[in-house]
VOTI-31647 format. One line per field, with one value per residue (C-alpha): x negated, y negated, z. Coordinates in steps of 0.02 Angstrom, whole numbers, plus 50000, padded with zeros to 5 digits. Each point is the difference from the previous one (the first is absolute). Example, Ala and Ser with C-alpha at 12.3 -4.5 7.8 and 13.67 -1.06 7.14 Angstrom:
2
c1	(49385;49931) .
c2	(50225;49828) .
c3	(50390;49967) .
END
This chain:
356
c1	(49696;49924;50128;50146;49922;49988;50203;50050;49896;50067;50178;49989;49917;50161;50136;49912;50007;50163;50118;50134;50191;49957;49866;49839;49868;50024;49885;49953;49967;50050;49889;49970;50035;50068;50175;50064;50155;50002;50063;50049;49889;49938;49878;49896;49905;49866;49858;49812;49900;49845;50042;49890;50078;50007;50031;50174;49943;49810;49877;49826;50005;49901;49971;50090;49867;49825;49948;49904;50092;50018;50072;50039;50173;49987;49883;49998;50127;50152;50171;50096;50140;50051;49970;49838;49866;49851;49868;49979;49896;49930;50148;49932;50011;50175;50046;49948;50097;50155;49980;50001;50133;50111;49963;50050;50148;50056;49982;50101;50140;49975;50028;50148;50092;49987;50039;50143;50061;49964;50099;50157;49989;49991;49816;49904;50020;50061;49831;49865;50102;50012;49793;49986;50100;49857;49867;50054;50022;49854;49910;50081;49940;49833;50022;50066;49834;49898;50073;49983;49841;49963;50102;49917;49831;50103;49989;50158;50062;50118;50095;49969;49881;49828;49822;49852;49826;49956;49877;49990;49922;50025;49876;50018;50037;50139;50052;50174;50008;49891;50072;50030;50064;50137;50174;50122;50165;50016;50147;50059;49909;50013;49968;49960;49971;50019;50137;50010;50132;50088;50068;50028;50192;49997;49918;50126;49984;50055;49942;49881;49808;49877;49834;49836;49819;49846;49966;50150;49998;50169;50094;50136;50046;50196;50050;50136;49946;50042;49969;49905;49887;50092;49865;49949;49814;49965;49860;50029;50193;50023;50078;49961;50122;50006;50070;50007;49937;50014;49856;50032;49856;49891;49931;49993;49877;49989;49899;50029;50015;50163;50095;50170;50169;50155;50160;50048;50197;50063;50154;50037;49966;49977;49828;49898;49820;49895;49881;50197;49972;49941;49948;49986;49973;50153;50111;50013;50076;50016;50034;50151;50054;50139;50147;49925;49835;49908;49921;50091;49916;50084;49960;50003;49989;49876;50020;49891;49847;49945;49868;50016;50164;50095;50194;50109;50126;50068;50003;50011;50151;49987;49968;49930;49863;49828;49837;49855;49862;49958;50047;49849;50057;50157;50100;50182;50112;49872;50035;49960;50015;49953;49904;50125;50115;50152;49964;50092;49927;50106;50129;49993;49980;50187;50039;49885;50066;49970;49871;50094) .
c2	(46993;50064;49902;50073;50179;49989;49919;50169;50142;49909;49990;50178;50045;49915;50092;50185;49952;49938;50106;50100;50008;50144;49942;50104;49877;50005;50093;50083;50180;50106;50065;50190;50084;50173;50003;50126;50031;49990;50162;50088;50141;50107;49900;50093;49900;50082;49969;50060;50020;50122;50142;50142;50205;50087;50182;50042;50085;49999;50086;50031;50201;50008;50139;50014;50101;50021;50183;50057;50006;50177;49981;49853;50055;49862;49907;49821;49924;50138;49960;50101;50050;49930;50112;50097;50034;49910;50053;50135;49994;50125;50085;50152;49984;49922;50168;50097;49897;50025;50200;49986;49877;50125;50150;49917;49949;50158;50082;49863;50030;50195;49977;49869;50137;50131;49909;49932;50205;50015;49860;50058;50167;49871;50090;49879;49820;49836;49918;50106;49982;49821;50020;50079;49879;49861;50119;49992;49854;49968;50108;49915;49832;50058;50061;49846;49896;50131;49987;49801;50002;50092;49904;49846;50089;49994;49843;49986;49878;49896;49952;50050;49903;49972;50062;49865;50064;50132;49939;50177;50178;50157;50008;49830;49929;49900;49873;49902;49824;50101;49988;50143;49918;49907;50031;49861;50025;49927;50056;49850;49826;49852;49860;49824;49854;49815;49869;49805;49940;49901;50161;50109;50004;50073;50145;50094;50192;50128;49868;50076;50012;50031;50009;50053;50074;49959;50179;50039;49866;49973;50113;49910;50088;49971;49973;49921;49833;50080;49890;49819;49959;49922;49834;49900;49952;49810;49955;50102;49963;50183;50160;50186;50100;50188;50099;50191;50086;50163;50117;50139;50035;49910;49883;49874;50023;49898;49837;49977;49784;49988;49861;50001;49931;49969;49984;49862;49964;50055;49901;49945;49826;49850;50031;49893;50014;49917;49914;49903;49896;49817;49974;49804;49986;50069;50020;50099;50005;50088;49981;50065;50012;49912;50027;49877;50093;49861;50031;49942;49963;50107;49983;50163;50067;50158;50147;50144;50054;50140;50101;49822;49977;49866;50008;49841;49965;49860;49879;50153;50115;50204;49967;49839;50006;49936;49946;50096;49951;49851;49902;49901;49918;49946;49842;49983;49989;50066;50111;50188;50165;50190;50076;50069;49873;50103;50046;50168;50022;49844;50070;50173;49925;49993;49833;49922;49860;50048;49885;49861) .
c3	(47135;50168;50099;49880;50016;50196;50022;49900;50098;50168;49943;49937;50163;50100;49900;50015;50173;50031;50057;49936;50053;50083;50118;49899;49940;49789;49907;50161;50020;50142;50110;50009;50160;50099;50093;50099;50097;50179;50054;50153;50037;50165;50119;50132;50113;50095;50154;49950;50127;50038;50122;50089;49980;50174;50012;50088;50137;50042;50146;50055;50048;50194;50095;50172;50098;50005;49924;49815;49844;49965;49804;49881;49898;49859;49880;49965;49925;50024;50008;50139;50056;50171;50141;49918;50111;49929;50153;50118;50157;50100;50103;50075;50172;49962;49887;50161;50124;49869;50012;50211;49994;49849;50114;50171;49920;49934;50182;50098;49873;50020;50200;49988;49885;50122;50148;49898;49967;50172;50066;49881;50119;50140;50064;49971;50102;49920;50080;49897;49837;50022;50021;49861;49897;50056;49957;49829;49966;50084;49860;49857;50066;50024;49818;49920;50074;49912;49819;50016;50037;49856;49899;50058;49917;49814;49909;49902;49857;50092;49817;49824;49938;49896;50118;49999;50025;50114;50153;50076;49947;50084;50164;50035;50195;49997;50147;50022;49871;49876;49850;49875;49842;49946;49922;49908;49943;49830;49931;50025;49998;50133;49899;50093;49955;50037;49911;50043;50136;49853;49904;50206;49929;49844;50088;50033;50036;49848;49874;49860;50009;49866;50020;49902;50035;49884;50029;49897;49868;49929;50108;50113;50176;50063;50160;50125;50109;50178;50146;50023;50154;50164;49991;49878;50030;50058;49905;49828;50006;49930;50064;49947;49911;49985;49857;49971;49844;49961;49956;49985;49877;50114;49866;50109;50183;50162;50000;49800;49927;49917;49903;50076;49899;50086;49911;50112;49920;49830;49905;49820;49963;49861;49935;49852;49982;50096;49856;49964;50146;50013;50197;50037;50205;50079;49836;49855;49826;49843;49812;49958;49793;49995;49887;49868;49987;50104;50181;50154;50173;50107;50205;50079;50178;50026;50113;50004;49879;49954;49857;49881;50021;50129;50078;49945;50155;49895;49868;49834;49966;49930;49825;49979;49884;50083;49898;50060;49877;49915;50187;49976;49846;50033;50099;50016;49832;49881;49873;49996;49921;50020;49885;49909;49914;50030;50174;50015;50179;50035;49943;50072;50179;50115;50013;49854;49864;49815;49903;49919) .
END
């Protein structure tokens, strides 16, 4: 009877498995998975890299002469206008060299007018008015060396920009090289930062740059990829590349750590998600759902990736319905389903086969 019993399981065993005109083991059930549709969609790829801000325009304020700091015209911190006098120095002696040199003017001009109205009534001889022509001018060179030497005793803002710290208080001896404070232009950022030989041609000037400060959490700063260094260093094998933000909130201050993106190209393209891929070495494949609901070994070709999804340069078509979960489980020819029998996301999708 044992013998008898064991012929029967075996032989029922051999027909379950045995399979069908249609190529599905009999009695077998499908295996549950997820297909989507490979579609064609935007893909931006991009260069990270970490970058240091540098202020547009930047300067250590010195004093030209040696002489005592007779008033301080800003606090810490100020942002001025270009051309504002931020120090004064003492200037008397210069104010009193500018009255002589104002009132010595004033009489050579006096003289060459009336030896001019003189010379019109031909009294007076061409010689002395051509002397008193030279006096005059004379007088208003004499003048001109006075006013820039008081000018050299005002400290100006050579450019808008933001004041650092003030090193100087009223009363205090100043001496050429010693420096006042300093001023950066940060209306607009310089932002460098370094990139690998290997991707040197996709940066090409006007592309886009984003880039983002832990001081700002979330926030993302725009700006345009403007020139790339003339050498690339020998031992790094990388160059430095300078983009320009704009800030003109100054958020964003000279010296600051940020994560720089670069949209390196941007085209439409084939995409499926990555998790559809099988890699084996060098090659790759997917499971595509066939048109009689089993799963097909398909060998692709791969292009770019990008945020969990991957390009396909050949091998699927717009449409074609890829199996994304489940991959695991399956082997070529097996039978699968969705989880819904009828499929209407099949059936919705350009290109797709209704269930049969």
């Amino acid at each position: 009877m044992l013998v008898v019993a064991a012929v029967l399981a075996g032989g029922y065993w051999y027909l379950m498995q045995a399979e069908a005109p249609s190529g599905r083991p009999r009695g077998g059930f499908p295996t549950l998975v997820v297909a989507e549709p490979v579609t064609r969609q935007p893909l931006v790829l991009t260069v990270e890299a970490l970058g240091t801000a540098r202020a547009n325009e930047s300067v250590t304020l010195t004093a030209s002469l040696t002489d005592t700091v007779r008033r301080v015209n800003f606090d810490d911190g100020d942002y001025v206008q270009a051309g504002t006098v931020l120090i004064e120095l003492t200037n008397e002696e210069e104010e009193a060299q500018l009255a002589e040199a104002r009132a010595n003017l004033d009489e050579a001009r006096r003289q060459l007018r009336r030896l001019e109205d003189l010379d019109k009534q031909g009294i007076a001889a061409t010689s002395d008015v051509d002397e008193a022509r030279s006096l005059a001018k004379a007088a208003q060179a004499r003048l001109n060396s006075v006013i820039a030497r008081l000018e050299d005793r005002l400290i100006r803002a050579p450019f808008s920009g933001v004041l650092g710290f003030r090193e100087v208080s009223p009363g205090t001896l100043v001496t050429p090289g010693d420096a006042i404070t300093t001023i950066d232009d940060v209306s607009t950022i310089k932002l460098d930062f370094t990139v690998p030989e290997t991707v040197l041609g996709l940066m090409q000037p006007g592309r886009k740059v984003f880039a983002r400060s832990v001081s700002w959490g979330d926030r993302e700063f725009e700006g345009e990829l403007r020139a790339v260094g003339s050498r690339v260093d020998p031992v790094t094998r990388a160059a430095v590349v300078r983009a320009l933000i704009d800030n003109k909130d100054r958020a964003l201050r000279p010296g600051m750590l940020l994560t720089v993106r670069v949209v390196a190209e941007e085209r439409t393209a084939l995409l499926i998600p990555e998790r559809a891929v099988v890699q084996i070495g060098d090659s790759a494949f997917v499971y595509r759902y066939g048109d009689d609901d089993t799963a097909q070994r398909q060998p692709v070709e791969l292009g770019a990736r990008q945020a969990g999804v991957v390009e396909i340069v050949g091998g699927l078509s717009e449409g074609d319905l890829v199996i994304t979960e489940g991959v695991v489980k399956l082997r070529p020819g097996i039978s699968v389903r969705t989880a819904d029998d009828e499929q209407p996301s099949r059936l919705a999708q350009p290109g797709s086969r209704p269930s049969p």
